[in-house]
HTML snippet that shows the backbone in 3Dmol.js (N, CA, C, O; Angstrom):
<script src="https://3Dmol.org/build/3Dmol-min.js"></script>
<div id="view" style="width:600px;height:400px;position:relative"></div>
<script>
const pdb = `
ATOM      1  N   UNK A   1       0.821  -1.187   0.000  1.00  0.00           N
ATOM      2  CA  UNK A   1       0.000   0.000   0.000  1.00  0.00           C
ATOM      3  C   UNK A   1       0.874   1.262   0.000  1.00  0.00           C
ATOM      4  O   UNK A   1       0.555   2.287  -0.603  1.00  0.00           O
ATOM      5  N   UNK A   2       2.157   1.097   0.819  1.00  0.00           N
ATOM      6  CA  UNK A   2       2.751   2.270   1.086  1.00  0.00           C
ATOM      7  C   UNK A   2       3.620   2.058  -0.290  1.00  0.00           C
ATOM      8  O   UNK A   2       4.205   3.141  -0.292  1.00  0.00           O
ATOM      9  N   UNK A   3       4.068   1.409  -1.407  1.00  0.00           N
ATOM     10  CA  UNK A   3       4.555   1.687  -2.574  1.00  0.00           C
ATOM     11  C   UNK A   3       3.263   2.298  -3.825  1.00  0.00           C
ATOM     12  O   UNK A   3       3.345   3.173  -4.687  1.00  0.00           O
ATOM     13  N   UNK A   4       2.391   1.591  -3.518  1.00  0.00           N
ATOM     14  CA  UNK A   4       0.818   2.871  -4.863  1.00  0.00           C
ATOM     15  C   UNK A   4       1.007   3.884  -4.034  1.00  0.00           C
ATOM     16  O   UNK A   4       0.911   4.944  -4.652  1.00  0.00           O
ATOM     17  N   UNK A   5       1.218   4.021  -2.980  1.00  0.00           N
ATOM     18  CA  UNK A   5       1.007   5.499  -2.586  1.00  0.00           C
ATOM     19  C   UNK A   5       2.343   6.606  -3.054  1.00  0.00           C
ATOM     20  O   UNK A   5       2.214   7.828  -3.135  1.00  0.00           O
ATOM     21  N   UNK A   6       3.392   5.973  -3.278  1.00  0.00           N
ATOM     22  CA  UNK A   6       3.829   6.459  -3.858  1.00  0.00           C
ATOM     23  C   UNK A   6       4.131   6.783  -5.316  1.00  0.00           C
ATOM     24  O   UNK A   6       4.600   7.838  -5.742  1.00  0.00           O
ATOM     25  N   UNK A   7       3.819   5.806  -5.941  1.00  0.00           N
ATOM     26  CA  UNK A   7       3.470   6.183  -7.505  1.00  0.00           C
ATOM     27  C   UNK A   7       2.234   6.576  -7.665  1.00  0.00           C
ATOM     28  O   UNK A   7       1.811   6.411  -8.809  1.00  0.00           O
ATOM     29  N   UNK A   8       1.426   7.091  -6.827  1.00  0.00           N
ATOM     30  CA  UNK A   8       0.428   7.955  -7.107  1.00  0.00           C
ATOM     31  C   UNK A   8       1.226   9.376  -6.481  1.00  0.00           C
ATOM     32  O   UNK A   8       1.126  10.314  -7.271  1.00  0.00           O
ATOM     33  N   UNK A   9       1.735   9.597  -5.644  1.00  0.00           N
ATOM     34  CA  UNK A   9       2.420  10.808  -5.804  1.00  0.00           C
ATOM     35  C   UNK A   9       3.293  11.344  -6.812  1.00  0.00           C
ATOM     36  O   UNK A   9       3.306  12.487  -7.270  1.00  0.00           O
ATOM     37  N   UNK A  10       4.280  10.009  -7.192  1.00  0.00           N
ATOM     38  CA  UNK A  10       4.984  10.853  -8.250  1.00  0.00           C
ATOM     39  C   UNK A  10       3.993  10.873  -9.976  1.00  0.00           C
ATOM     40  O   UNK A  10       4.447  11.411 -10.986  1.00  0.00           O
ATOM     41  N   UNK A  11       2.911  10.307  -9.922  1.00  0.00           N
ATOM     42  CA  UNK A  11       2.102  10.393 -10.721  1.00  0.00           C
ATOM     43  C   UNK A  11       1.544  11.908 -10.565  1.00  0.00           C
ATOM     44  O   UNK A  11       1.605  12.642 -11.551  1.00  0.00           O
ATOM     45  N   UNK A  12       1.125  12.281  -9.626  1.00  0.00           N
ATOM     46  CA  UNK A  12       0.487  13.870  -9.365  1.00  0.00           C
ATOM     47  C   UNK A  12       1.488  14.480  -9.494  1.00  0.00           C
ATOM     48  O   UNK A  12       1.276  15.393 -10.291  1.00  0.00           O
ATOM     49  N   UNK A  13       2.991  14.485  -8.968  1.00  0.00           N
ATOM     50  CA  UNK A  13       3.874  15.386  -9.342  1.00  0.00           C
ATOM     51  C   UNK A  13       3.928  15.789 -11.010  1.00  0.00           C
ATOM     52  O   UNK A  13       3.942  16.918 -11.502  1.00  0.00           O
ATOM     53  N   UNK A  14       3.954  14.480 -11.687  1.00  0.00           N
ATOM     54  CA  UNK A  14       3.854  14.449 -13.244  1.00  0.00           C
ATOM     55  C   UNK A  14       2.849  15.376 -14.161  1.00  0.00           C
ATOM     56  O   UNK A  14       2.974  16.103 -15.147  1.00  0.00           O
ATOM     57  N   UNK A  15       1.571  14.865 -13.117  1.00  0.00           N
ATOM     58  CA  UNK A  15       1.147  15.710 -13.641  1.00  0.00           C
ATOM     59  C   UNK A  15       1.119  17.254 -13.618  1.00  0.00           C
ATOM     60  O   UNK A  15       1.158  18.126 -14.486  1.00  0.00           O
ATOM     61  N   UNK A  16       1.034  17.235 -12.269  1.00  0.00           N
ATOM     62  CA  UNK A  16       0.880  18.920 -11.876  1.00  0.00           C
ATOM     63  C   UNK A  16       2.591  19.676 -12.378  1.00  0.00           C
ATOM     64  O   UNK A  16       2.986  20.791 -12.036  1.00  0.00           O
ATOM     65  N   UNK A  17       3.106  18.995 -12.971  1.00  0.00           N
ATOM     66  CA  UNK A  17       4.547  19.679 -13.639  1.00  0.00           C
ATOM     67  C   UNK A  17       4.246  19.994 -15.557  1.00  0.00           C
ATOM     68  O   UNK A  17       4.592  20.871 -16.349  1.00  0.00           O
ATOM     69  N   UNK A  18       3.542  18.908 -15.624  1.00  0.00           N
ATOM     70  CA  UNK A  18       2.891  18.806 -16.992  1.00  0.00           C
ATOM     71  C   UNK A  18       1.995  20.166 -17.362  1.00  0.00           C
ATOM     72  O   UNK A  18       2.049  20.976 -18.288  1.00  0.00           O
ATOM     73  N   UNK A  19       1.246  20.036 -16.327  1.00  0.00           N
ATOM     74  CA  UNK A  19       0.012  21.385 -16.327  1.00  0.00           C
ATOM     75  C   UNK A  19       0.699  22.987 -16.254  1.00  0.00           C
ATOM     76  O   UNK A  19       0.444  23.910 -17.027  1.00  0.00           O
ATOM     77  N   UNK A  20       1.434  23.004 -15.340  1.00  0.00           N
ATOM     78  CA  UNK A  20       2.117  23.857 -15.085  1.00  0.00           C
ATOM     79  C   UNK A  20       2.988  24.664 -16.194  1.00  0.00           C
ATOM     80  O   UNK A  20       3.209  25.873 -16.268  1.00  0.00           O
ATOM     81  N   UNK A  21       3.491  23.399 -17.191  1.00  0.00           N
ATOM     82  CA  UNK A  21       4.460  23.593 -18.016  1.00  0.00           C
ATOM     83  C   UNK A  21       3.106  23.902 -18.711  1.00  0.00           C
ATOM     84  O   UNK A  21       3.682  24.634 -19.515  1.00  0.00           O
ATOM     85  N   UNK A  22       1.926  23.976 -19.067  1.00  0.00           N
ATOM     86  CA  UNK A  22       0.913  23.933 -20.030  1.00  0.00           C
ATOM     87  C   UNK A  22       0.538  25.507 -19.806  1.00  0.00           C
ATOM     88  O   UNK A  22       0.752  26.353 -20.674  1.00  0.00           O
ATOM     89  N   UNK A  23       0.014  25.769 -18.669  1.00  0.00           N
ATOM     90  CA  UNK A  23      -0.073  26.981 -17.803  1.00  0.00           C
ATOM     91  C   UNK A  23       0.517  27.891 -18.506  1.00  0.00           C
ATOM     92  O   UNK A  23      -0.071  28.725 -19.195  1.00  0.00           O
ATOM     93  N   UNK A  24       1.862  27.775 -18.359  1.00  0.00           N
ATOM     94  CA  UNK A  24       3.492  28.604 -18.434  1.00  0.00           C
ATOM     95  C   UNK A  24       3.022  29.005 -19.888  1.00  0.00           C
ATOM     96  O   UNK A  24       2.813  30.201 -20.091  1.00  0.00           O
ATOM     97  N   UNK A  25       2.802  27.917 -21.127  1.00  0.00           N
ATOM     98  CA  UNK A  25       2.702  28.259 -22.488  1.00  0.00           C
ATOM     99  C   UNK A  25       1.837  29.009 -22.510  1.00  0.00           C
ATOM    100  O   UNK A  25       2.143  30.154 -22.845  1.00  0.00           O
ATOM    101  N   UNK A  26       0.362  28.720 -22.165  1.00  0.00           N
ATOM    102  CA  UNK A  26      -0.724  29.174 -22.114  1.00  0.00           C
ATOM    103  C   UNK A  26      -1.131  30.926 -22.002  1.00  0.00           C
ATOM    104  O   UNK A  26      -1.879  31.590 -22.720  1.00  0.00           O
ATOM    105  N   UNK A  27      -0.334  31.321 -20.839  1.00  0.00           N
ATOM    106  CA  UNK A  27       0.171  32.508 -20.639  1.00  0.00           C
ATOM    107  C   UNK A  27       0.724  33.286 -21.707  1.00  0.00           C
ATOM    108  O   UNK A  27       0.188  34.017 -22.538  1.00  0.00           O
ATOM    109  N   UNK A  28       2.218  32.885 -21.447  1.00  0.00           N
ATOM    110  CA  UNK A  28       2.865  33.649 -23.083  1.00  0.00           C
ATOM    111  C   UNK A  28       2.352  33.613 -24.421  1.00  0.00           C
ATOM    112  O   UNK A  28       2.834  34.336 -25.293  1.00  0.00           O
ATOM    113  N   UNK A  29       1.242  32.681 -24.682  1.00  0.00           N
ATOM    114  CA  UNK A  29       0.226  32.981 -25.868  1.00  0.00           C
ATOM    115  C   UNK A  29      -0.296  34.096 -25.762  1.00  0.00           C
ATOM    116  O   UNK A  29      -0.042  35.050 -26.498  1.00  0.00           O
ATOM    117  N   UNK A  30      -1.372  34.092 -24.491  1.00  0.00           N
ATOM    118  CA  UNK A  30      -2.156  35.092 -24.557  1.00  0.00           C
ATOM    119  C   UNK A  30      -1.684  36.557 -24.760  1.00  0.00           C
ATOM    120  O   UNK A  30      -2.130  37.404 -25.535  1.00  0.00           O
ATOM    121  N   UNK A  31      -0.518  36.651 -23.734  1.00  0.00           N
ATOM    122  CA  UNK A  31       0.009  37.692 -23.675  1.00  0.00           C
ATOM    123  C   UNK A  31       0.584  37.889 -24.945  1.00  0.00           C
ATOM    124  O   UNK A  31       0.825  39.079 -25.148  1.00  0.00           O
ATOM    125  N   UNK A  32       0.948  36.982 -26.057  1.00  0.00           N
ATOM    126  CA  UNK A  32       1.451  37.794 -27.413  1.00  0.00           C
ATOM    127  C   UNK A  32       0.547  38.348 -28.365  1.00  0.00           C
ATOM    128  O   UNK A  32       0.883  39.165 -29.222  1.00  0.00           O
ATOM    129  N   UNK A  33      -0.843  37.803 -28.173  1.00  0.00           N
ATOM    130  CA  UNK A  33      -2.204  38.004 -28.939  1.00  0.00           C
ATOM    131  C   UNK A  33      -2.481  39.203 -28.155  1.00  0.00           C
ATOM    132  O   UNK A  33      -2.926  40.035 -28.945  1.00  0.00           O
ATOM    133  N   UNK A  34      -2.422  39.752 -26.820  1.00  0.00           N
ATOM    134  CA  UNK A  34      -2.548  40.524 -26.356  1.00  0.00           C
ATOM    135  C   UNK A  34      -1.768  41.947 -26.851  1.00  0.00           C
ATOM    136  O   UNK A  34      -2.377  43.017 -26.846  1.00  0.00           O
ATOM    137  N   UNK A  35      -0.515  41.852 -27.229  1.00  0.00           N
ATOM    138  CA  UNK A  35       0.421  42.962 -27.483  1.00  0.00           C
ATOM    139  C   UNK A  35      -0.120  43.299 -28.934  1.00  0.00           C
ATOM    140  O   UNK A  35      -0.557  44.421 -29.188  1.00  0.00           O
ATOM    141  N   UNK A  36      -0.079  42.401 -29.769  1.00  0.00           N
ATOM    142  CA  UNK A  36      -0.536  42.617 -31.242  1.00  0.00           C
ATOM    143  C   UNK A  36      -2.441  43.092 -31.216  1.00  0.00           C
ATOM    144  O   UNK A  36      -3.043  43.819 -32.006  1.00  0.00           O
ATOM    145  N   UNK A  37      -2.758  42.644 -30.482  1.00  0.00           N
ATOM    146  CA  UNK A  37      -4.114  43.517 -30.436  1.00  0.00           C
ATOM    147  C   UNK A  37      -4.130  45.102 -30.342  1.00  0.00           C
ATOM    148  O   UNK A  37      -4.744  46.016 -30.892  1.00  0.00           O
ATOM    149  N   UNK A  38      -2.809  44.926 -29.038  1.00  0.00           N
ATOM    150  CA  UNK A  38      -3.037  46.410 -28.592  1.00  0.00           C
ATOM    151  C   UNK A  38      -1.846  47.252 -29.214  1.00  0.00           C
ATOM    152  O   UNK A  38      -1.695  48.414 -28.838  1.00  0.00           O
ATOM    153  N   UNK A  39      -0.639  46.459 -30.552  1.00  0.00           N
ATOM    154  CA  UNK A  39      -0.456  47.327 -31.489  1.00  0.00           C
ATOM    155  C   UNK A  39      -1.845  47.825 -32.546  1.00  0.00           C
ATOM    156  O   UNK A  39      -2.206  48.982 -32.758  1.00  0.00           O
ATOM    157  N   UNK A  40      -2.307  46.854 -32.966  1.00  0.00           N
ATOM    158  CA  UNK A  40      -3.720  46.775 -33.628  1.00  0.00           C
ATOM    159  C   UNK A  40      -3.988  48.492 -33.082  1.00  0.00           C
ATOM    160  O   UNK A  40      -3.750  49.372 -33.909  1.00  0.00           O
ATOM    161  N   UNK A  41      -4.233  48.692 -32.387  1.00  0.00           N
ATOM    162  CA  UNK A  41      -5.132  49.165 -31.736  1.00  0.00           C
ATOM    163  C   UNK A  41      -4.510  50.330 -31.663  1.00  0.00           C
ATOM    164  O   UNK A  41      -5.168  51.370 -31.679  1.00  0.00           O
ATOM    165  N   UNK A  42      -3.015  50.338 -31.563  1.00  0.00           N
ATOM    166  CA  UNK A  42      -2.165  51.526 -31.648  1.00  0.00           C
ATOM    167  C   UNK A  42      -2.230  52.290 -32.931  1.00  0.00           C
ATOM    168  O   UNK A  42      -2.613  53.456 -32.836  1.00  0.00           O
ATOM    169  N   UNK A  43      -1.907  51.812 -34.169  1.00  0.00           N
ATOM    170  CA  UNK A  43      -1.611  51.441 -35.636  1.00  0.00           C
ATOM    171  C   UNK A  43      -3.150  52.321 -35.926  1.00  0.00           C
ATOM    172  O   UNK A  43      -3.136  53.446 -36.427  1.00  0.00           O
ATOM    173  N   UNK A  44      -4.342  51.671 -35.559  1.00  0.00           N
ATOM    174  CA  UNK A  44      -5.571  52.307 -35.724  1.00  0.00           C
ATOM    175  C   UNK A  44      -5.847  53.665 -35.379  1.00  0.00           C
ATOM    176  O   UNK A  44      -6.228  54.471 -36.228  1.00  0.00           O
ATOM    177  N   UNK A  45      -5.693  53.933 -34.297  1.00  0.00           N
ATOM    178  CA  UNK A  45      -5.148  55.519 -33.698  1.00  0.00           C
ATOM    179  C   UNK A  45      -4.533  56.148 -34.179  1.00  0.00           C
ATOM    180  O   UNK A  45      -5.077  57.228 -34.406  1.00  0.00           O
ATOM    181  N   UNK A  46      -2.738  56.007 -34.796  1.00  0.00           N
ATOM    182  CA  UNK A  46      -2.702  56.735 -35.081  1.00  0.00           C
ATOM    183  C   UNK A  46      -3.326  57.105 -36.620  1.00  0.00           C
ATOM    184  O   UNK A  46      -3.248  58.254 -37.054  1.00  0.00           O
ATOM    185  N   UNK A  47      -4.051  55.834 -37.514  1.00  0.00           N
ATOM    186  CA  UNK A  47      -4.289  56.449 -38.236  1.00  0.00           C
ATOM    187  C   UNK A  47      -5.752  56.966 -38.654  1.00  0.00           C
ATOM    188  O   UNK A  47      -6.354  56.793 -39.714  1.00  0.00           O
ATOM    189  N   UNK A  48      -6.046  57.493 -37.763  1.00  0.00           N
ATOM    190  CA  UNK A  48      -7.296  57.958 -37.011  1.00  0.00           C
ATOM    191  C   UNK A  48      -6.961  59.583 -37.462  1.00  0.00           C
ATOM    192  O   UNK A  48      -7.570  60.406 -38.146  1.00  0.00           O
ATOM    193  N   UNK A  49      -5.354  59.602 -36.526  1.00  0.00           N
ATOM    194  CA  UNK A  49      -5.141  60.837 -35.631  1.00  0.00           C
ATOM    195  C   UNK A  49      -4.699  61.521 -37.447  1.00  0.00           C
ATOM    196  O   UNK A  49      -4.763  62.666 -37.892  1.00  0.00           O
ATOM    197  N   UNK A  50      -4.318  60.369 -38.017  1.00  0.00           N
ATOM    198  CA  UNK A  50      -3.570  61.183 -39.002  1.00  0.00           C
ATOM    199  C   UNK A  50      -4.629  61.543 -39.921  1.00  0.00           C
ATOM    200  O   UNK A  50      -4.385  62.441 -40.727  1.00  0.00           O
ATOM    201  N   UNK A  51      -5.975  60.883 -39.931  1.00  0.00           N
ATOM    202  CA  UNK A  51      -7.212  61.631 -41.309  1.00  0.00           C
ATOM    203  C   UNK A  51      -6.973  63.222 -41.046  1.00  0.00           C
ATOM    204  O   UNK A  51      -6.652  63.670 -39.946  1.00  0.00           O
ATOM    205  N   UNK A  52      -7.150  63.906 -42.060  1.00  0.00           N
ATOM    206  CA  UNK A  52      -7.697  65.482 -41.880  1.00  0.00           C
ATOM    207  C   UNK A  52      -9.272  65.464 -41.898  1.00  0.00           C
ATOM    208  O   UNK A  52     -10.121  65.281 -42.771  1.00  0.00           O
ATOM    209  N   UNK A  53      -9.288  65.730 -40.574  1.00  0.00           N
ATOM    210  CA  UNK A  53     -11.100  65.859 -40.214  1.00  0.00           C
ATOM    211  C   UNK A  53     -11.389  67.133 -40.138  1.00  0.00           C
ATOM    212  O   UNK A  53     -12.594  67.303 -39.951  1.00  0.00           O
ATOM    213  N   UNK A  54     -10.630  68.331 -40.223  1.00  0.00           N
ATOM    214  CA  UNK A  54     -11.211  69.295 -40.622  1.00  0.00           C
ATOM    215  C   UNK A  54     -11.658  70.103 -41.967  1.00  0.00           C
ATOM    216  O   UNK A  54     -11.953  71.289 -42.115  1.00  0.00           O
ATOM    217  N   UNK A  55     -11.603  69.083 -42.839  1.00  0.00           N
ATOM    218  CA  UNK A  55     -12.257  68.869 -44.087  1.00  0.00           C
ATOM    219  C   UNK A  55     -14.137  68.617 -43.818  1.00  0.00           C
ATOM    220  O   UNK A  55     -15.027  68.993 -44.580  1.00  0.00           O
ATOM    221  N   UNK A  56     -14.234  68.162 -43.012  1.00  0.00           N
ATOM    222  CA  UNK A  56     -15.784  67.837 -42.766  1.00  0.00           C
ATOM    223  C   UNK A  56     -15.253  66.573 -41.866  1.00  0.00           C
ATOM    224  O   UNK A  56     -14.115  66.151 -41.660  1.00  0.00           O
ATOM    225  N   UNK A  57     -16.416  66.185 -41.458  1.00  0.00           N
ATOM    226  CA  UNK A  57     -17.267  64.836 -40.834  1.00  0.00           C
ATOM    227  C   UNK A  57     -16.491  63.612 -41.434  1.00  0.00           C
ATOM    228  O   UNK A  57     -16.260  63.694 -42.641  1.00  0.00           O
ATOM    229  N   UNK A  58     -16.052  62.487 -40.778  1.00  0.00           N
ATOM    230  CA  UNK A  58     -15.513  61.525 -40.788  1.00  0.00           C
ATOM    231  C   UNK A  58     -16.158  60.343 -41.250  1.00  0.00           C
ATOM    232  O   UNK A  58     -16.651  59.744 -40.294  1.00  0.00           O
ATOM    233  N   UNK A  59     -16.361  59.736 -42.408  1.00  0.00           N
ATOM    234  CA  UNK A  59     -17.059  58.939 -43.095  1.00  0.00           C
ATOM    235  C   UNK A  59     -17.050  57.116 -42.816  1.00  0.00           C
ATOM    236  O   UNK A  59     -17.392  56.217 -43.585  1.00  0.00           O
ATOM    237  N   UNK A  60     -16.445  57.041 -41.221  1.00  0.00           N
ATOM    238  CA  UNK A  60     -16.625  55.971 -40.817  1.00  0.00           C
ATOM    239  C   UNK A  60     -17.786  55.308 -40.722  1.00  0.00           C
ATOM    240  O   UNK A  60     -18.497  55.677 -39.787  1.00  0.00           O
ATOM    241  N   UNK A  61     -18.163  54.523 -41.333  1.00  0.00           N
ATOM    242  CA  UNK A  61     -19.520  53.861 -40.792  1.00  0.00           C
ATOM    243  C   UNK A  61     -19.879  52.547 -40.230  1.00  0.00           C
ATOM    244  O   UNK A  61     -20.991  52.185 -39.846  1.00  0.00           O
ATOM    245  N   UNK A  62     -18.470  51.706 -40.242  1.00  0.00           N
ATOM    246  CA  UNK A  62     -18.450  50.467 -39.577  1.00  0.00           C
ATOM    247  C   UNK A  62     -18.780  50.620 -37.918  1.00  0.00           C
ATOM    248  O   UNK A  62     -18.228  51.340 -37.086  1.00  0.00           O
ATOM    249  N   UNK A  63     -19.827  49.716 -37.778  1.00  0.00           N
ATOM    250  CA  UNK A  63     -19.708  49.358 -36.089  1.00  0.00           C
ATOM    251  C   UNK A  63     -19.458  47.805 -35.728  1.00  0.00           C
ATOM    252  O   UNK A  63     -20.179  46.814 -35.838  1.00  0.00           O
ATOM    253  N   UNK A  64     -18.704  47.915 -35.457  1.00  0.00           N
ATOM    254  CA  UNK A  64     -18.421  46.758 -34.417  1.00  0.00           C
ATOM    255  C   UNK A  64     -18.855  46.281 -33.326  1.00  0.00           C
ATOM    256  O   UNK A  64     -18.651  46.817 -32.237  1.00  0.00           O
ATOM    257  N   UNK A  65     -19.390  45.401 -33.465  1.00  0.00           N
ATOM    258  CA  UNK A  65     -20.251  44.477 -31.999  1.00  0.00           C
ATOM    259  C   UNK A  65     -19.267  43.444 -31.387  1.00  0.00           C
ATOM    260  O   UNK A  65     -18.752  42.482 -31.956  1.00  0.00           O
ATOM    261  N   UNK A  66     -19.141  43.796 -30.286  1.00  0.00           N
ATOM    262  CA  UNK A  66     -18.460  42.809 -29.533  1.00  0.00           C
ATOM    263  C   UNK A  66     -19.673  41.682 -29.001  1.00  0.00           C
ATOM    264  O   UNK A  66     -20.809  42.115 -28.805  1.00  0.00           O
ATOM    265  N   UNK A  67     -19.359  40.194 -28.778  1.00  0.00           N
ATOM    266  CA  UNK A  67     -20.510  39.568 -28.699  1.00  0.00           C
ATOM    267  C   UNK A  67     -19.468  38.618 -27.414  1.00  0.00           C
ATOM    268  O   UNK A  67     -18.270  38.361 -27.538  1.00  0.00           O
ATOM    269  N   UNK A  68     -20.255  38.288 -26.375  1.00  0.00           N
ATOM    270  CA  UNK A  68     -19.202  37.491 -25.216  1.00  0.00           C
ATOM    271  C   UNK A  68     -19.776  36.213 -25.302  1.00  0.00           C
ATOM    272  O   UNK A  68     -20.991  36.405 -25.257  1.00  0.00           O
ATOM    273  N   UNK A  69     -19.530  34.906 -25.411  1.00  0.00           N
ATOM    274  CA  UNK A  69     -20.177  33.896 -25.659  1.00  0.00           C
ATOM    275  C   UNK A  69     -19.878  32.973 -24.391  1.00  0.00           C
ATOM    276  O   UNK A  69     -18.773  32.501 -24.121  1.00  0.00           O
ATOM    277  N   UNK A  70     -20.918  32.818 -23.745  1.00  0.00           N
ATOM    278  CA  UNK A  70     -20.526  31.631 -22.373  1.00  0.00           C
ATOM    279  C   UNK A  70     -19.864  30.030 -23.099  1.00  0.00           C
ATOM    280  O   UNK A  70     -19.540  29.102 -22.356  1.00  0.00           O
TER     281      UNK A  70
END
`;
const viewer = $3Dmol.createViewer("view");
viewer.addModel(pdb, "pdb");
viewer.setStyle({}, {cartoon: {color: "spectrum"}});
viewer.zoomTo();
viewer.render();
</script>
């Protein structure tokens, strides 16, 4: 009994090192989809900043719906 109990520990170690290492990736994904969004997002601004809108009214007409899906 006292040897399954230990290959069920180093079984949970396995795993929870596995996950962890999954975690770890998981993270630095997001966070790179994250930076390129919020160049996206930079890139858009400035070329926002750069139209001449004192020509008239700004002929944007796209709206964008954000939609959150459970």
């Amino acid at each position: 009994m006292h040897i399954a109990s230990l290959e069920q520990q180093r079984e949970l170690m396995r795993y929870m090192n596995s996950f962890n290492e999954w975690l770890g990736h998981d993270v630095e994904d997001r966070q790179t989809e994250l930076r390129g969004v919020s160049a996206r997002i930079d890139q858009l601004r400035g070329d926002l900043n750069s139209l001449d809108l004192t020509r008239g009214t700004c002929k944007l007409h796209t709206t964008y719906i954000l939609t959150y899906h459970l």
